[in-house]
C-alpha positions in Angstrom: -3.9 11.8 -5.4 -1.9 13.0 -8.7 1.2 14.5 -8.5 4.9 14.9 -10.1 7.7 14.1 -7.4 11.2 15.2 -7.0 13.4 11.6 -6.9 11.6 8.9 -8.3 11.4 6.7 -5.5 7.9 4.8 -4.8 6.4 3.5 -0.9 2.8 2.2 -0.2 1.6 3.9 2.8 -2.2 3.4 4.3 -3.6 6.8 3.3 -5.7 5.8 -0.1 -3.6 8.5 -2.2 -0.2 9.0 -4.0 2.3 12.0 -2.8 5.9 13.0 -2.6 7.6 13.4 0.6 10.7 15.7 2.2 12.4 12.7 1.0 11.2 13.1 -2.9 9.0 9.6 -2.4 6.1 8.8 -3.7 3.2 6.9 -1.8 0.6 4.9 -3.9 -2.0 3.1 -2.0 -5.2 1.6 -1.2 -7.3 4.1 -2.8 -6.4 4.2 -6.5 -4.6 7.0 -7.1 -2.8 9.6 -10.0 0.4 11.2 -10.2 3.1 12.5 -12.6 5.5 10.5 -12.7 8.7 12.7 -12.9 12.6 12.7 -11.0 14.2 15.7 -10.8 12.9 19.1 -10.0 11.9 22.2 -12.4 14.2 25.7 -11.6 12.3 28.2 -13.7 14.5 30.4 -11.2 18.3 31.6 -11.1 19.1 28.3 -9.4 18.1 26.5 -12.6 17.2 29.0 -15.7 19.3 31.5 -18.2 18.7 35.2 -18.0 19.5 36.1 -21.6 19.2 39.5 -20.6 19.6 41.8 -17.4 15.9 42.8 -16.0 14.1 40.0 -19.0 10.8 38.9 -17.4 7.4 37.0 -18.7 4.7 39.1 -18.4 0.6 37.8 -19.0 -1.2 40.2 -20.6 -4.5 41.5 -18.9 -6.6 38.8 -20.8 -4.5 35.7 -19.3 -4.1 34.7 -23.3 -1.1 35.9 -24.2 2.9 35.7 -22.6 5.6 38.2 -23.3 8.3 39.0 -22.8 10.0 42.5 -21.6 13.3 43.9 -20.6 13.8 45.7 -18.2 12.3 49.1 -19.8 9.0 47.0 -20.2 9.3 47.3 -23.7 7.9 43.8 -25.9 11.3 41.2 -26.6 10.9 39.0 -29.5 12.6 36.0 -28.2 12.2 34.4 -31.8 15.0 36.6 -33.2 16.6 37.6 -30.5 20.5 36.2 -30.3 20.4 36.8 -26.4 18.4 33.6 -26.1 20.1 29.9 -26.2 17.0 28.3 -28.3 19.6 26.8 -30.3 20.9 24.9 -26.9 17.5 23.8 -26.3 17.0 22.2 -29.6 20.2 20.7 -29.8 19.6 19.3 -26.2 21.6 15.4 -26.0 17.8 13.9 -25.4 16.9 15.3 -29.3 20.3 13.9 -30.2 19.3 10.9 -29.0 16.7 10.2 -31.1 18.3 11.9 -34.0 15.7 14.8 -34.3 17.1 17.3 -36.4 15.6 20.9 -37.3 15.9 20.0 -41.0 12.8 16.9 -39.6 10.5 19.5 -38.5 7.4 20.3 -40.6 5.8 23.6 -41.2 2.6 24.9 -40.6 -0.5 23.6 -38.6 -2.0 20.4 -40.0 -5.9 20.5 -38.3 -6.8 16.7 -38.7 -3.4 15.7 -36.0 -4.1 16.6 -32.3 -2.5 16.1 -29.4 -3.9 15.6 -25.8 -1.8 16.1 -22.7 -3.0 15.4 -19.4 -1.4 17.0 -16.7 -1.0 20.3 -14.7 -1.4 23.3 -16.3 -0.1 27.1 -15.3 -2.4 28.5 -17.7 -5.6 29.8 -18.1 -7.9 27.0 -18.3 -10.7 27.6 -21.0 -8.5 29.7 -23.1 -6.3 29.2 -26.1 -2.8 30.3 -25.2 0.1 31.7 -27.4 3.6 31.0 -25.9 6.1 33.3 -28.0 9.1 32.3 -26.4 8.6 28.4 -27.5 10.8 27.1 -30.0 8.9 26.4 -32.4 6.4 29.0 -31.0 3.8 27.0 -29.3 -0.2 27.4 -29.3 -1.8 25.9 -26.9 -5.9 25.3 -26.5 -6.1 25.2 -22.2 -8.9 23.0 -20.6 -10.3 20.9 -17.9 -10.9 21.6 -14.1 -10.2 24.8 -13.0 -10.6 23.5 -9.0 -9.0 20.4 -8.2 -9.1 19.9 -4.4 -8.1 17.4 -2.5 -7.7 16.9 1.0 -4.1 14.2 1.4 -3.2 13.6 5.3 0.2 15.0 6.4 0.2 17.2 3.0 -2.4 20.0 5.0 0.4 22.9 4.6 1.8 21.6 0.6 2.9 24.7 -1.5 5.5 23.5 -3.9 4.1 24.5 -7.2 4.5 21.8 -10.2 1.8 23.6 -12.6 4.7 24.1 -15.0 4.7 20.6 -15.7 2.2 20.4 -18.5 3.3 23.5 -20.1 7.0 21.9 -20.5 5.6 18.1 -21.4 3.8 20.3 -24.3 6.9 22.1 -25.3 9.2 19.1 -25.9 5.8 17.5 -27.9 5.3 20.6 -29.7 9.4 20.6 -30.8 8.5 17.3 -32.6 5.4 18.0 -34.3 5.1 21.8 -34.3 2.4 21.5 -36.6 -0.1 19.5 -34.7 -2.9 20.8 -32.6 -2.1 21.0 -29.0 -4.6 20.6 -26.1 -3.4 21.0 -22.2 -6.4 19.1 -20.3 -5.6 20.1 -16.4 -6.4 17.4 -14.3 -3.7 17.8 -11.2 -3.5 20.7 -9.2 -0.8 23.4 -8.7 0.7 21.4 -6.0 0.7 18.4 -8.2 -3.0 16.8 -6.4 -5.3 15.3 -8.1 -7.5 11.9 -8.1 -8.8 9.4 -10.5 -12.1 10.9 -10.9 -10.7 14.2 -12.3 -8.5 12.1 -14.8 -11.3 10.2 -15.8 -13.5 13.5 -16.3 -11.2 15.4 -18.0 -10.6 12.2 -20.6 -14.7 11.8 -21.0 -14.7 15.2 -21.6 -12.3 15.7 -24.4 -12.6 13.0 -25.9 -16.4 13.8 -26.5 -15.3 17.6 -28.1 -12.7 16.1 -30.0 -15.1 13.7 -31.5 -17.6 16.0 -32.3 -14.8 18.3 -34.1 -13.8 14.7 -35.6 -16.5 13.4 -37.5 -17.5 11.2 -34.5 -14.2 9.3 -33.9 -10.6 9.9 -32.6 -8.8 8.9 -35.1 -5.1 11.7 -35.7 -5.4 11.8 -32.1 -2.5 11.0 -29.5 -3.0 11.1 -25.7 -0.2 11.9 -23.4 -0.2 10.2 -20.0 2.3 11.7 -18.3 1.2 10.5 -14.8 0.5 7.2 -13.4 -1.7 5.1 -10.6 -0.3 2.4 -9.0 -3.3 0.9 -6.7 -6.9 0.1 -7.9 -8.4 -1.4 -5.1 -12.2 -1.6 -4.8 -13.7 0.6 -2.9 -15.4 -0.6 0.0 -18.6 -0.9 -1.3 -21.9 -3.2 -0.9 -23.2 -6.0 -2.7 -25.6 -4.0 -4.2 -23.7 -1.2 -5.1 -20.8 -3.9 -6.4 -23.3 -5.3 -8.3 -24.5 -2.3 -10.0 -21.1 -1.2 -10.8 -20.6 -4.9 -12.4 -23.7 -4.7 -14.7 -22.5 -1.2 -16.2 -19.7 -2.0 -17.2 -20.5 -5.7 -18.6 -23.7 -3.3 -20.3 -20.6 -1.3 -21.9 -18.2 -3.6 -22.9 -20.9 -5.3 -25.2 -22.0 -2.4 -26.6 -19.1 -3.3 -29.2 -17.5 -6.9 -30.8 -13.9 -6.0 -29.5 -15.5 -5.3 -25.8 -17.1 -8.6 -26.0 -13.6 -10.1 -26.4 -12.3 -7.7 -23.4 -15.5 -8.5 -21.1 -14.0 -12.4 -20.2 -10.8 -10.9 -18.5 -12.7 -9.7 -16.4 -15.1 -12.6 -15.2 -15.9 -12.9 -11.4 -13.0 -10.0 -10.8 -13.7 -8.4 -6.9 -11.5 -5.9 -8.5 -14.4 -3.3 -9.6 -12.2 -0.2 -9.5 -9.7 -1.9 -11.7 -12.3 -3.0 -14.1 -14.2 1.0 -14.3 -10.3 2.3 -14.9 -9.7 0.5 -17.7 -13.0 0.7 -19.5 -12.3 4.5 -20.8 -9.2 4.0 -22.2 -10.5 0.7 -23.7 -12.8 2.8 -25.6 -10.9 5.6 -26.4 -8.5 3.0 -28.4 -11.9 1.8 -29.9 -12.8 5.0 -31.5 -8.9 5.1 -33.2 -7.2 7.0 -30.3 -3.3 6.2 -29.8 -2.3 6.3 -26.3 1.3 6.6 -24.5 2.0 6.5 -20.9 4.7 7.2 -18.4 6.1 3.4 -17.3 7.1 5.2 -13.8 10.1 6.4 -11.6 9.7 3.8 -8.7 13.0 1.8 -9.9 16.3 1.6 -8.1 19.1 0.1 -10.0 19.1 -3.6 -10.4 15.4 -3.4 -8.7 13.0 -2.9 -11.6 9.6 -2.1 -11.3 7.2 -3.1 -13.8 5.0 -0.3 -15.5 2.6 1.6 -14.0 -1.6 2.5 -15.4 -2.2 3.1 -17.7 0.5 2.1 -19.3 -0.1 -1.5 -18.5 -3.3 -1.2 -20.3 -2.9 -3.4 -23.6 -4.7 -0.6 -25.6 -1.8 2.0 -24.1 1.9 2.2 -24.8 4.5 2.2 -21.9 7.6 4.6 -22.4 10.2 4.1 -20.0 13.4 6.8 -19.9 17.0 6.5 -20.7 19.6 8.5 -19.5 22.5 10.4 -21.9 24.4 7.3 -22.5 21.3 5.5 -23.8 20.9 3.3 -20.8 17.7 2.9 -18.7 17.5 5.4 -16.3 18.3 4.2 -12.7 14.9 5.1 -11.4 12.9 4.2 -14.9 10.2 1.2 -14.2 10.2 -1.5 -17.5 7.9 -0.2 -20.3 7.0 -1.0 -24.2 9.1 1.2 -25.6 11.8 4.0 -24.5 13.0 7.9 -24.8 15.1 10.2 -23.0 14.0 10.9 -19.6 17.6 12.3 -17.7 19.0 10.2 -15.1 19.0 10.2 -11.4 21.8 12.4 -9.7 23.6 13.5 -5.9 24.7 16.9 -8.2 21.4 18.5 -9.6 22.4 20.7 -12.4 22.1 24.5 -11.7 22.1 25.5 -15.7 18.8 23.9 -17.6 21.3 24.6 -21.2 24.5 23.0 -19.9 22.4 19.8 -17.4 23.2 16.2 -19.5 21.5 14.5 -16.8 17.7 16.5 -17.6 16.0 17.7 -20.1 15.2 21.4 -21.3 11.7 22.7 -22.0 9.6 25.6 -21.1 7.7 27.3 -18.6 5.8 30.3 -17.5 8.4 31.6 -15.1 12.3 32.7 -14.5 13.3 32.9 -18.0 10.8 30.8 -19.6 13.2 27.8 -19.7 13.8 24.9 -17.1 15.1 21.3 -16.6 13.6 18.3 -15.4 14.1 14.7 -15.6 11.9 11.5 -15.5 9.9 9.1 -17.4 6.9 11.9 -17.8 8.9 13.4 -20.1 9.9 10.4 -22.4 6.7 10.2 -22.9 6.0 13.3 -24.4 8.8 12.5 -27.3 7.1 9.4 -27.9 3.8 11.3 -28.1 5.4 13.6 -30.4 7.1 11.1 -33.2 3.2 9.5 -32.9 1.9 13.1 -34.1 4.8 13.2 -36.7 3.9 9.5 -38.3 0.1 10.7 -38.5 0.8 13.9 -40.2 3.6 12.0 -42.8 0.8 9.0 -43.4 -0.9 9.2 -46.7 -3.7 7.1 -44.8 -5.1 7.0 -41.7 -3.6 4.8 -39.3 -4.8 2.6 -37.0 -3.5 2.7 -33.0 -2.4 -0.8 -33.9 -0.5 0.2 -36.8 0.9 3.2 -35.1 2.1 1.3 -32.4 3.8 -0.7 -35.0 5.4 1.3 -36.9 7.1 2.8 -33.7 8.2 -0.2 -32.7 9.9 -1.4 -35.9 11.6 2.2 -35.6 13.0 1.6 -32.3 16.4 1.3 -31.4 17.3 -2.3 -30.0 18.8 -1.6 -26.2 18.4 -3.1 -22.7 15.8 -5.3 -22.6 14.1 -3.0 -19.7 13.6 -0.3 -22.7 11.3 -2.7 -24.4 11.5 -2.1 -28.1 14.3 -0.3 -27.8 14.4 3.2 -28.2 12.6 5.6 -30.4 14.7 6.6 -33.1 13.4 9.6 -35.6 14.5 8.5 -39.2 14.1 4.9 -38.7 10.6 5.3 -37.4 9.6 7.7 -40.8 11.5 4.8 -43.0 9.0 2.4 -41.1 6.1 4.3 -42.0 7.6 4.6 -45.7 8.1 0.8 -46.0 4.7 0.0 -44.5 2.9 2.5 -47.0 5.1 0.8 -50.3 3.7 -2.4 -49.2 0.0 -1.5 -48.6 
């Protein structure tokens, strides 16, 4: 199953899927499973969202393209200009100040060979190319992917807490970043934050083959956001036929290319099958020059740390784990490659997403358009972001494996937990400068 969950806290139970409890737990197990991977709870509503103005609401116009907003005389508001709404809280929010993102480091403009790919919920129109107005910078976002995503989870018959707003506010703290890249919201979890490997695995076939043929056949300028997470791959219980089969493809695959030839040994006489089909399309999503980041996980508890969940403990895919305001892993962050704000665990959740140092601010399609959340699915998205920002400032094209360099070497040195240390704006764009002096 895929799914976002309140409190970061992780328990195998027997069901074959991955879901939050009463509790705010999450349970992966035996069936290879997908979830978001956040702590913390979105309040699009007065209990966690700014009014700016007596009787403000969103409204979707009748062609589910296009968000306003209106006061209470239903009359258009042009939240760009108007001084009733904080946008200067949300982009001087701690987690920005963190990584010393400034407004002066934002580009302007779209810049057509840099896209980003976010897999996750979505709350909007799928098959549609959205304008959100009320973004900061305003925010276009091309909407795809499954528009039904059902799945039956035991004990979760009667679910109706809706996380759909979590893609739409991992795309708004990417789009902050690097306003000028394309964004692409691929839905692959459900409103009520459901979903299963097959769907992930779909919906990352699938773009990957339009953005290729857009691309002149590779992925190269393309970052994919991960913020979700399995942690089971089990076999299914299948036959020796049927495990054979399964076998041959993917040996058949892996040599289709010299670099899957190398990959192919790791997984001599494995009996994990499942394991082995998981991996093979990010493998070859790397292959063709795609950068990939990942959500390390919530399911840490202090001094008890988790390692990283998949994909992010694929080699071809970077781990981010989150740090709280103080720059110190998060208590519920799992280990990963590298780090970024994520909010922190905490008994008193905040009630105001523009005065909350324990979250972070982004938007959504509800209350005000503004909420807060916390967790490692949305470090990743400000890694995902700087990767969009190095691609666009490179005066040639980068590899993932120099990418993933040059983030490194721009990382801020911390708790060995964070990895690399973490991500760190200027430093980062003085890596890429120093890297391109030499070559």
């Amino acid at each position: 199953a895929v799914h976002p969950t309140p409190q970061g806290a992780v328990h195998p139970t027997p069901q074959g899927a991955v879901h939050p409890t009463p509790q705010g737990a999450v349970h992966p197990t035996p069936g290879g499973v997908v979830h978001p991977t956040p702590q913390g709870a979105v309040h699009p509503t007065p209990q966690g969202a700014v009014h700016p103005t007596p009787g403000m609401k969103i409204v979707n116009r009748p062609d589910g393209t296009v968000f306003v907003v209106q006061d209470a005389d239903g009359k258009d508001v042009d939240l760009l200009i108007n001084p009733h709404v904080p946008q200067g809280v949300f982009a001087n929010q701690w987690a920005f100040d963190q990584i010393e993102l400034s407004e002066t480091t934002i580009p302007a403009g779209m810049d057509a060979h840099v896209e980003v790919a976010v897999f996750d919920t979505s709350p909007l129109k799928v098959g549609h190319i959205h304008q959100i107005p009320w973004a900061f910078p305003s925010l276009r976002l091309t909407v795809s992917g499954a528009r039904k995503i059902e799945i039956e989870e035991p004990g979760f018959e009667h679910k109706t807490e809706s996380v759909a707003e979590h893609g739409l506010f991992v795309a708004g703290l990417i789009n902050y970043i690097a306003p000028a890249a394309n964004l692409h919201l691929i839905r692959v979890i459900n409103d009520v934050g459901l979903g299963d490997l097959f769907s992930l695995i779909v919906g990352l076939d699938l773009y990957a083959q339009d953005r290729m043929a857009r691309n002149g056949g590779s992925l190269m300028n393309t970052v994919f956001n991960f913020s979700l997470g399995y942690m089971d791959t089990s076999a299914p219980d299948l036959g020796d036929a049927e495990q054979a089969d399964l076998l041959n493809l993917v040996r058949e695959t892996l040599k289709l290319t010299p670099e899957g030839r190398t990959l192919l040994p790791s997984y001599d006489n494995t009996p994990d099958l499942t394991a082995m089909a998981l991996h093979l399309p990010f493998f070859l999503v790397e292959q063709k020059g795609g950068f990939m980041v990942s959500a390390a996980g919530n399911t840490s508890e202090l001094e008890d740390i988790k390692p990283m969940q998949s994909p992010g403990n694929y080699l071809e895919v970077m781990s981010v784990a989150g740090t709280n305001q103080y720059g110190e892993r998060a208590a519920f962050s799992n280990e990963g490659e590298i780090a970024a704000p994520g909010g922190e665990k905490t008994v008193t959740p905040c009630t105001d997403p523009f005065q909350c140092d324990t979250a972070l601010t982004s938007f959504t399609t509800t209350g005000s358009g503004y909420a807060y959340w916390a967790g490692t699915s949305f470090a990743t998205p400000l890694v995902a972001g700087l990767a969009a920002k190095v691609l666009m400032a490179s005066d040639t094209y980068l590899t993932p494996p120099q990418l993933r360099e040059i983030l490194l070497a721009g990382a801020q040195p911390g708790d060995m937990t964070l990895g690399a240390g973490i991500i760190n704006v200027p430093a980062t764009m003085d890596a890429l400068a120093q890297k391109q002096a030499k070559d």
